[in-house]
C-alpha positions as CSV (number, residue, x, y, z in Angstrom):
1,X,26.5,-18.8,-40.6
2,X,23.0,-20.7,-40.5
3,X,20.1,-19.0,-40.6
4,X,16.9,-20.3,-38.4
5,X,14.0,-21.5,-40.0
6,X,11.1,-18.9,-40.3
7,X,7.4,-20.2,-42.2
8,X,6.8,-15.9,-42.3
9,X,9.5,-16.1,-45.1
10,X,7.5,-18.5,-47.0
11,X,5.3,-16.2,-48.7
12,X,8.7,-13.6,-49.5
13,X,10.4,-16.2,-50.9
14,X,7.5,-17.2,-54.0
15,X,7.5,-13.2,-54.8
16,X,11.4,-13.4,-55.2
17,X,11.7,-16.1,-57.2
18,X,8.8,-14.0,-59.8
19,X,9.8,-10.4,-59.5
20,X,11.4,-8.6,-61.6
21,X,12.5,-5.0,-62.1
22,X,9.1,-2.5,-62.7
23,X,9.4,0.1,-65.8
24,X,8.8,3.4,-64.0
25,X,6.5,6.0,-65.4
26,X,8.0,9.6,-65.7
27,X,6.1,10.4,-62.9
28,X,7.9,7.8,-60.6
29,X,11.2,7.1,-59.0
30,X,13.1,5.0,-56.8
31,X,13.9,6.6,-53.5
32,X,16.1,4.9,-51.0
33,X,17.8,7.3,-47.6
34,X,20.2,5.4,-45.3
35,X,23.7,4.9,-44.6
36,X,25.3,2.4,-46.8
37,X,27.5,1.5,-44.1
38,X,24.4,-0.2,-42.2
39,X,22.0,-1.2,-45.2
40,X,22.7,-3.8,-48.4
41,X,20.6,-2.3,-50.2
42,X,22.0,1.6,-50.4
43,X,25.6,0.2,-50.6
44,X,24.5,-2.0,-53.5
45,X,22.6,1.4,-55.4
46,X,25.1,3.7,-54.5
47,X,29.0,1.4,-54.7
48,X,30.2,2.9,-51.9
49,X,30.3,3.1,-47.8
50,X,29.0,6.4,-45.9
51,X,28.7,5.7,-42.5
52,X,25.3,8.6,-42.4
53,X,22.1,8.3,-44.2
54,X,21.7,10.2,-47.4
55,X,19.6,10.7,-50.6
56,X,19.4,8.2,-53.5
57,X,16.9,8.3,-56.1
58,X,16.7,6.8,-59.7
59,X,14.6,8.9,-62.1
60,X,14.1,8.1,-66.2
61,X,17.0,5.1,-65.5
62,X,19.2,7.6,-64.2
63,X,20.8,7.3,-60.8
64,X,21.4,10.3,-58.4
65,X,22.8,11.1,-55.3
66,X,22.9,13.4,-52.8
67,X,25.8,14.2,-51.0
68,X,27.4,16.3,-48.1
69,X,30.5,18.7,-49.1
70,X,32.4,16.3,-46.4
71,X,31.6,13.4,-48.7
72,X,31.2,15.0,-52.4
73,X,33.9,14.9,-53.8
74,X,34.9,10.9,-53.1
75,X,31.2,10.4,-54.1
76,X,32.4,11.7,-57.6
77,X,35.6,9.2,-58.0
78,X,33.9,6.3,-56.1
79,X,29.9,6.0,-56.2
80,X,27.9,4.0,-58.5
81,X,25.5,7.1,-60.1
82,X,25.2,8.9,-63.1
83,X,25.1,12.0,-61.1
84,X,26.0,13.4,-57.9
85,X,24.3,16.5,-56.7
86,X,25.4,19.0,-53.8
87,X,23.2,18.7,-50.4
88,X,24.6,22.1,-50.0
89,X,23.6,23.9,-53.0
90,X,19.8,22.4,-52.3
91,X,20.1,24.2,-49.1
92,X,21.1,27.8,-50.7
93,X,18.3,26.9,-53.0
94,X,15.5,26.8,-49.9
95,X,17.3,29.7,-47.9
96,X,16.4,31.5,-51.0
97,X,12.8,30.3,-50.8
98,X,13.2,31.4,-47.6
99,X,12.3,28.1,-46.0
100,X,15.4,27.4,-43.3
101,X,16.8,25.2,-41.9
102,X,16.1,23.3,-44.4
103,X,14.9,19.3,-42.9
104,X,15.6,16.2,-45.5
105,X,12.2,16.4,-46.3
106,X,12.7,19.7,-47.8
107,X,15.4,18.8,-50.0
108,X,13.3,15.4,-50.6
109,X,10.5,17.6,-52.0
110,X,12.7,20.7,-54.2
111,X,14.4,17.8,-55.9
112,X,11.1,15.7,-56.6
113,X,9.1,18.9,-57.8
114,X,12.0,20.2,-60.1
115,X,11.6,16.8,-62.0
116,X,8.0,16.6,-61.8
117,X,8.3,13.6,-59.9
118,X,4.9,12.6,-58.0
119,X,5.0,8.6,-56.8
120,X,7.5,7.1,-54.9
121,X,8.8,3.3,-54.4
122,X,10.7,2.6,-51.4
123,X,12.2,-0.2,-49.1
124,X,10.4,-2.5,-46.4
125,X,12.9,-0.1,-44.4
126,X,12.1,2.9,-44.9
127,X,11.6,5.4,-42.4
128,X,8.2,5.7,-41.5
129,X,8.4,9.2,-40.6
130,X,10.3,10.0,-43.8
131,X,7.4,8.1,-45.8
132,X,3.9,10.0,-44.1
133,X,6.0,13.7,-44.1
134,X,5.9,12.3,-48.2
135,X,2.7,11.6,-48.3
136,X,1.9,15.0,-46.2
137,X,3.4,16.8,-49.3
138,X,1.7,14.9,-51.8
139,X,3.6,12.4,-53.1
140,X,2.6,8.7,-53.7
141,X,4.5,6.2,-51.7
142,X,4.7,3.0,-52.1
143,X,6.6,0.3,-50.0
144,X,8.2,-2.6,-52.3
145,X,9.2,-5.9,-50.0
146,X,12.3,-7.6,-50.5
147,X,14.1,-8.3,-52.7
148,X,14.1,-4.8,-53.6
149,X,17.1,-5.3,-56.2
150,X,16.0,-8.2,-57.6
151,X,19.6,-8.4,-59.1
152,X,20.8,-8.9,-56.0
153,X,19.7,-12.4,-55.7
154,X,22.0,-13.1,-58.9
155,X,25.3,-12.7,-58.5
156,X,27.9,-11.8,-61.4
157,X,31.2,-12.8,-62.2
158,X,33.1,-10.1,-59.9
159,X,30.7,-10.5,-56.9
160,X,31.3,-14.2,-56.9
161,X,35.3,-13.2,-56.8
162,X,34.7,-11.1,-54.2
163,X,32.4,-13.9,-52.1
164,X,35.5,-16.2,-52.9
165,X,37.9,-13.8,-51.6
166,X,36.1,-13.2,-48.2
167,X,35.5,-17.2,-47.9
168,X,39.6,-17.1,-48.4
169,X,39.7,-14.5,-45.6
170,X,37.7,-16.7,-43.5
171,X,39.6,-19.8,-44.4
172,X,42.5,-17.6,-43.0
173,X,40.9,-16.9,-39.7
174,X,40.2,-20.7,-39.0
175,X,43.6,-21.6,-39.4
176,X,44.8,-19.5,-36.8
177,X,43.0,-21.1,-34.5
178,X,43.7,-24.8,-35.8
179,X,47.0,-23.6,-34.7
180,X,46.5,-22.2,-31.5
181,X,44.3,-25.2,-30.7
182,X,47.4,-27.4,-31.9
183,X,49.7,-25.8,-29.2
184,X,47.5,-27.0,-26.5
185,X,47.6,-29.6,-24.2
186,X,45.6,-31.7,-21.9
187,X,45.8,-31.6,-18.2
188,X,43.8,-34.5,-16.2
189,X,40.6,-32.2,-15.4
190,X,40.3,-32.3,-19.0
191,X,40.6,-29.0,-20.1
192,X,43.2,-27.7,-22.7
193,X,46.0,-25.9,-21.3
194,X,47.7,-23.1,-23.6
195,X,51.3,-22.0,-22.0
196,X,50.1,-23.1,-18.6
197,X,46.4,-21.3,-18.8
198,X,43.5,-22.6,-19.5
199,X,42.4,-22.3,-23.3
200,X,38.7,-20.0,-23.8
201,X,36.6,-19.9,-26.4
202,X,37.5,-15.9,-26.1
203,X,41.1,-17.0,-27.0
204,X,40.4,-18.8,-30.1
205,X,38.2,-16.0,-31.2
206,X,40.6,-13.0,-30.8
207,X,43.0,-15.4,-32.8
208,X,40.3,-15.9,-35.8
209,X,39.0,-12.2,-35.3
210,X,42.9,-10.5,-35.2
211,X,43.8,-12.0,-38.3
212,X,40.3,-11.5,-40.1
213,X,41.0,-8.0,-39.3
214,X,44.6,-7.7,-40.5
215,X,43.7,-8.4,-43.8
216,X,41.4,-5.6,-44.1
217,X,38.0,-7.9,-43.3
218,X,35.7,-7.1,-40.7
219,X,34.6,-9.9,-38.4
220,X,31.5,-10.0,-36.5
221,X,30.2,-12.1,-33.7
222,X,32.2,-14.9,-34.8
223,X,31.3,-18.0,-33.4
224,X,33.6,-20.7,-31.5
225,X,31.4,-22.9,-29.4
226,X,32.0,-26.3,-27.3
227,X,30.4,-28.8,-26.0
228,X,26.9,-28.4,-25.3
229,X,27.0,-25.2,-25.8
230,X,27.2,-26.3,-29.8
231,X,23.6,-28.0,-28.9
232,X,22.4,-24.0,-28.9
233,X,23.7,-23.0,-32.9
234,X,23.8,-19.2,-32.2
235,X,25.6,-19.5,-28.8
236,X,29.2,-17.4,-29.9
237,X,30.5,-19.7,-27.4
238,X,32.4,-18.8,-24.0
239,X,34.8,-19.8,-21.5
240,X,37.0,-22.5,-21.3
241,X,37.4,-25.6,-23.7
242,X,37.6,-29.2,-23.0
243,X,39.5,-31.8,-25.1
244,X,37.4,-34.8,-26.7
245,X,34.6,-32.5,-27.2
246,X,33.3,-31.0,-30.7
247,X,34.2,-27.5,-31.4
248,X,32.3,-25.5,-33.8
249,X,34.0,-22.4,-35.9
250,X,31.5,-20.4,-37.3
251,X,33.2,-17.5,-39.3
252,X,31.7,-14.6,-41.5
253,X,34.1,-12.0,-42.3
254,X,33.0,-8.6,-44.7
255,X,35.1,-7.0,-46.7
256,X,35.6,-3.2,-45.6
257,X,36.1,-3.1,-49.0
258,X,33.2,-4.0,-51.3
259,X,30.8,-5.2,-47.9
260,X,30.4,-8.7,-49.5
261,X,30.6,-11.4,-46.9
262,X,32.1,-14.9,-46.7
263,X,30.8,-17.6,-44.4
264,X,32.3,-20.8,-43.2
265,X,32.2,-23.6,-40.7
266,X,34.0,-25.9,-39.3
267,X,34.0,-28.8,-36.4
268,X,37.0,-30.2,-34.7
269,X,38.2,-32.2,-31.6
270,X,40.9,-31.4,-29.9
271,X,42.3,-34.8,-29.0
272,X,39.6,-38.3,-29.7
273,X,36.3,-37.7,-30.5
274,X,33.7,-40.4,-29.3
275,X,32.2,-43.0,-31.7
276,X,29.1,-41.0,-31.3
277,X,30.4,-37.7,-32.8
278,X,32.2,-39.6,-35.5
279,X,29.0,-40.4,-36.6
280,X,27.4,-37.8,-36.7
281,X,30.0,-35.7,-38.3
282,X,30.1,-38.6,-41.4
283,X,26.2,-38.2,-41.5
284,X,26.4,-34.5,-41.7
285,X,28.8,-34.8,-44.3
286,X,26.4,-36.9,-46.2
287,X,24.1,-34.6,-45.7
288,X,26.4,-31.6,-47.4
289,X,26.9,-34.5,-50.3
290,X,23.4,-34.5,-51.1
291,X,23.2,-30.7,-51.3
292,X,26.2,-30.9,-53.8
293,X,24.4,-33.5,-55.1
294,X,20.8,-32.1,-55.6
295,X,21.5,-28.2,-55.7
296,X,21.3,-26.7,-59.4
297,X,19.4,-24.4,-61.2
298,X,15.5,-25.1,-60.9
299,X,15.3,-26.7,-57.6
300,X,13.3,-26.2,-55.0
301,X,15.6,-25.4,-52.0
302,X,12.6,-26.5,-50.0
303,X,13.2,-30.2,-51.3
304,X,16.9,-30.6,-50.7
305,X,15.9,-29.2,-47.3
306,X,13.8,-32.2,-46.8
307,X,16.0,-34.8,-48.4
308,X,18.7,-34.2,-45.9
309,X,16.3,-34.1,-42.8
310,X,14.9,-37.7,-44.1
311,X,18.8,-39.0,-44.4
312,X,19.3,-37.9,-41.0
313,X,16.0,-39.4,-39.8
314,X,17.2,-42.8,-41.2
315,X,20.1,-42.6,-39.9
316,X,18.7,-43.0,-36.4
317,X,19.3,-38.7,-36.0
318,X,16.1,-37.0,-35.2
319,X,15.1,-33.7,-35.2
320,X,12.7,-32.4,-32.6
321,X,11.8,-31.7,-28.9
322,X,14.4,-34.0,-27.2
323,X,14.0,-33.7,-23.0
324,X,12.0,-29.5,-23.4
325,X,14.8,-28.4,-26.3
326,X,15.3,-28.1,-29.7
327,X,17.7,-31.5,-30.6
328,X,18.9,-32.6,-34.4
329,X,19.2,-30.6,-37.3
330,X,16.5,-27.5,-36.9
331,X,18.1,-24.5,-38.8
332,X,17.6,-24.2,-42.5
333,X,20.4,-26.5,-44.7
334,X,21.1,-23.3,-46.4
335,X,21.3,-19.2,-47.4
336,X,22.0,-16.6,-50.0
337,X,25.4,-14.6,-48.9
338,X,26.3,-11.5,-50.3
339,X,25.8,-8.0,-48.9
340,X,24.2,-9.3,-46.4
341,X,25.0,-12.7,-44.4
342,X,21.4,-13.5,-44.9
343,X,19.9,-12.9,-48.3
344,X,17.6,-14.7,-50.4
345,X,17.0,-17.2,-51.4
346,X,16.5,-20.0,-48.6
347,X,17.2,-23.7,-48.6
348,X,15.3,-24.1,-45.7
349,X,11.1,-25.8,-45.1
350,X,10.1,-23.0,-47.8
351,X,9.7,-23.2,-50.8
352,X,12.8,-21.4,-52.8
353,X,13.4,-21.4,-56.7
354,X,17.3,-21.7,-57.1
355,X,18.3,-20.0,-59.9
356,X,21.5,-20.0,-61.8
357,X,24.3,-17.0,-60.2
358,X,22.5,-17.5,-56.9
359,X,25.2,-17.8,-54.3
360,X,24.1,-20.0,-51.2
361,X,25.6,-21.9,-48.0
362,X,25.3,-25.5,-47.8
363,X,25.6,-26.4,-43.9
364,X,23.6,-29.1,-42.5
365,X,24.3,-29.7,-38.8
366,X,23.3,-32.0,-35.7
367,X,23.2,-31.6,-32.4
368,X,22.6,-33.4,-29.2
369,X,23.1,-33.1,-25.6
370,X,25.7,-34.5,-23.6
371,X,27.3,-35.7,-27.5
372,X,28.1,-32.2,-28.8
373,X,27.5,-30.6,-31.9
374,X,28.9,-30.9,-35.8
375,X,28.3,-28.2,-38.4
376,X,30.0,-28.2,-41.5
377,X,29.4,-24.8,-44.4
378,X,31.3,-24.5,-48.0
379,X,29.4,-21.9,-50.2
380,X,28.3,-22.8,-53.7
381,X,27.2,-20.5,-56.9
382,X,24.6,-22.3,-58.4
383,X,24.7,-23.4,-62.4
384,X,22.6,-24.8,-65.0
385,X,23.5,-28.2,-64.4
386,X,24.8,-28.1,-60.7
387,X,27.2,-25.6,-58.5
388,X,30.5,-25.1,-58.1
389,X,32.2,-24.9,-55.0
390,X,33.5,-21.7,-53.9
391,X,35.2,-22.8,-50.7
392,X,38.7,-24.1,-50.7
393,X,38.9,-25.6,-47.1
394,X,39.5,-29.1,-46.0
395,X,37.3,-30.6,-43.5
396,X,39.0,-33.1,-40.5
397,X,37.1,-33.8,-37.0
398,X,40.2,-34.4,-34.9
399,X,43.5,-32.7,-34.4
């Protein structure tokens, strides 16, 4: 899935591609509360889903936890810390104090004071509240902007296995509805006809989305757009599809697994596509060439961006304000996929330091009114001396 162009990234982007992990003083620790379920960042500290907030902190390189008796125990067999302490007990231990009920930020501040912990470094998302009832107690706090793993950004052998896996998934859910689009037919107002009723983009996608899920992925907002409602990239598409008209599959399954994401797209014609649209699906393909091409460690993502864009341009595709909208190719060539479907670092009008083990999307696109729209996304892992492929799909514009 594309991500849109934003210039407030720009600045973002330069710190990622220089930060690196802080030695913390005895005094300091990492503090993170939220539900790994909902944030990349928890499940990435903590290894594990829990659908409600709770306590992580990392203290003299050691990683804790704080867990509920519902979740304890599968805390101790499944989480990613060195220790995992009892919410529970921490609540005895303020009852005794005689301070109940006992509020997070009561545990927050028995836990920090038993370890003589004073300063704090937290996440961009961090609850505000959470952060001045620290400071009200006297602790330092201080906000750290993504990345806030910077080992995120790089991804190791298994993550890339799991990326490949969930691209597999996806790959899965695409050609369920290759098929269903294959058992169509045409009827002469033009739309395709499935068993006598009129095929919907809402068909296709509880075909993609029903097998995404029977795997044991998790689909989201999938997209399956037509005609000019491809010309709009994050329209998820709706009602019923004509033949001879571009169809874009935009598919991003997580596993409920491990929570690392896969992302792929596709555009096809049911029936002929016009000379136009052949066209511009070849020139979007050599825009995905150059990307293959250009993409290894060391490069500016900002330049391959722009080397595409100028293809296109010469090409007799422009990109700008065509009749009061957005025409061409205006969404960034690519993203980093992992935890979260948009992660660092950017090929996009930015400037972006690729680095070897980053995992990113390569998916140019162009669209035009009244001609359609083509978008095509593999995924790479970037190397020393290029990327390797990590999609296993084979691109065709009509069917």
């Amino acid at each position: 899935m594309f991500e849109s162009k934003s210039p407030k990234q720009k600045s973002a982007n330069r710190a990622a591609a220089q930060t690196v992990e802080p030695e913390l003083k005895p005094t300091q620790a990492i503090l993170l509360y939220a539900a790994s379920e909902g944030d990349a960042n928890m499940l990435y500290a903590a290894g594990f889903f829990v659908p409600d907030p709770f306590i992580f902190f990392e203290h003299k390189k050691t990683k804790h936890i704080v867990m509920s008796d519902l979740e304890i125990d599968r805390a101790k067999k499944q989480a990613r810390a060195d220790r995992v302490l009892s919410l529970s007990l921490y609540q005895r231990k303020l009852r005794k104090l005689g301070k109940p009920p006992a509020g997070i930020i009561d545990i927050l501040d028995l836990l920090f004071r038993e370890r003589g912990i004073r300063s704090l470094i937290v996440p961009a998302n961090f609850s505000a509240l959470l952060a001045d009832q620290l400071r009200a107690k006297g602790f330092g706090v201080q906000i750290k902007r993504d990345p806030f793993w910077p080992k995120r950004e790089t991804k190791n052998n298994l993550e890339v296995k799991q990326i490949t896996e969930s691209l597999h998934i996806a790959k899965l859910g695409l050609e369920a509805g290759i098929r269903m689009l294959k058992r169509t037919t045409t009827k002469r107002d033009g739309y395709l006809y499935l068993n006598g009723t009129r095929l919907t983009s809402e068909m296709l996608k509880t075909a993609v989305n029903t097998t995404i899920m029977a795997q044991g992925w998790l689909p989201s907002h999938t997209i399956i757009s037509s005609g000019n409602q491809c010309v709009d990239p994050h329209n998820e598409g709706s009602g019923p599809v004509k033949a001879n008209t571009s169809i874009i599959f935009d598919i991003f399954p997580r596993s409920q697994h491990n929570g690392y994401f896969g992302d792929l797209s596709r555009t096809v014609v049911r029936g002929r596509a016009s000379e136009k649209l052949k066209e511009i699906y070849t020139t979007v393909q050599a825009g995905q060439e150059i990307g293959y091409r250009q993409i290894r460690d060391g490069v500016n993502g900002k330049d391959v961006h722009q080397n595409i864009l100028d293809m296109f341009a010469s090409r007799g595709f422009p990109t700008g304000r065509i009749n009061g909208r957005m025409q061409g190719f205006f969404h960034g060539t690519g993203h980093g996929l992992g935890l979260d479907i948009h992660e660092p670092p950017r090929i996009a009008p930015i400037d972006a330091i690729l680095k070897t083990g980053h995992v990113v999307t390569v998916e140019p696109g162009l669209y035009y009114i009244g001609v359609g729209g083509v978008r095509l996304e593999d995924v790479v892992v970037v190397k020393a001396k290029g990327n390797r492929n990590l999609t296993n799909c084979p691109q065709f514009l009509e069917i």
